[in-house]
C-alpha positions as CSV (number, residue, x, y, z in Angstrom):
1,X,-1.3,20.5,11.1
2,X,-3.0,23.4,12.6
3,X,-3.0,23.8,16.2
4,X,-5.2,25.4,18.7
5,X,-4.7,26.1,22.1
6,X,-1.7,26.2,23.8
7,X,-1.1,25.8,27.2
8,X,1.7,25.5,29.9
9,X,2.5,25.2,33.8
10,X,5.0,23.9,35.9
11,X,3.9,20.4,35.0
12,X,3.3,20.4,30.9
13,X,2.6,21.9,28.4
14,X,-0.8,21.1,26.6
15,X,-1.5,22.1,22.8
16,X,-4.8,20.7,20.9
17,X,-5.1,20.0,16.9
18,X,-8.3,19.9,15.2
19,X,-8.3,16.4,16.0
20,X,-6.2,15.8,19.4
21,X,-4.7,17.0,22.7
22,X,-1.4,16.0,23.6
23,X,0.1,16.3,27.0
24,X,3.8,16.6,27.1
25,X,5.4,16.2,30.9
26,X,8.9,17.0,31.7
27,X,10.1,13.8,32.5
28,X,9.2,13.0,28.5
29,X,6.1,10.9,29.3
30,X,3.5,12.4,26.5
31,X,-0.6,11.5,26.0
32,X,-2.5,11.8,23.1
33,X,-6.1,12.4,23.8
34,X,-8.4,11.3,20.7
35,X,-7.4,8.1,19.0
36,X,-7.5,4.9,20.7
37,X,-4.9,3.3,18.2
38,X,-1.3,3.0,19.3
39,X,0.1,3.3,15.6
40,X,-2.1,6.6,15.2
41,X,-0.7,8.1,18.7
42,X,2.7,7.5,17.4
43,X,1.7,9.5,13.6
44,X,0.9,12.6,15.6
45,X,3.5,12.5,17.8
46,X,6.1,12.0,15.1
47,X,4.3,14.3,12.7
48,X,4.6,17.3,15.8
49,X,7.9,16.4,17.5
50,X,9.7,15.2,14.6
């Protein structure tokens, strides 16, 4: 997966694929801009975070 820009502040950290943005907070909470499907949201995560 190829990602784009990559962003950061005090509060998360932001990255964007072709296809999505995901926000990832330090208290773990993460959202995935781009799909409305659960089962998708949880394919990107996986396939980024492991």
């Amino acid at each position: 997966m190829h990602f784009g820009q990559v962003r950061r502040n005090e509060f998360l950290l932001s990255l964007t694929t072709e296809q999505f943005r995901l926000v990832f907070f330090h208290d773990g909470r993460t959202l995935i801009h781009g799909t409305n499907s659960i089962e998708k949201a949880k394919t990107v995560y996986y396939q980024i975070v492991g």
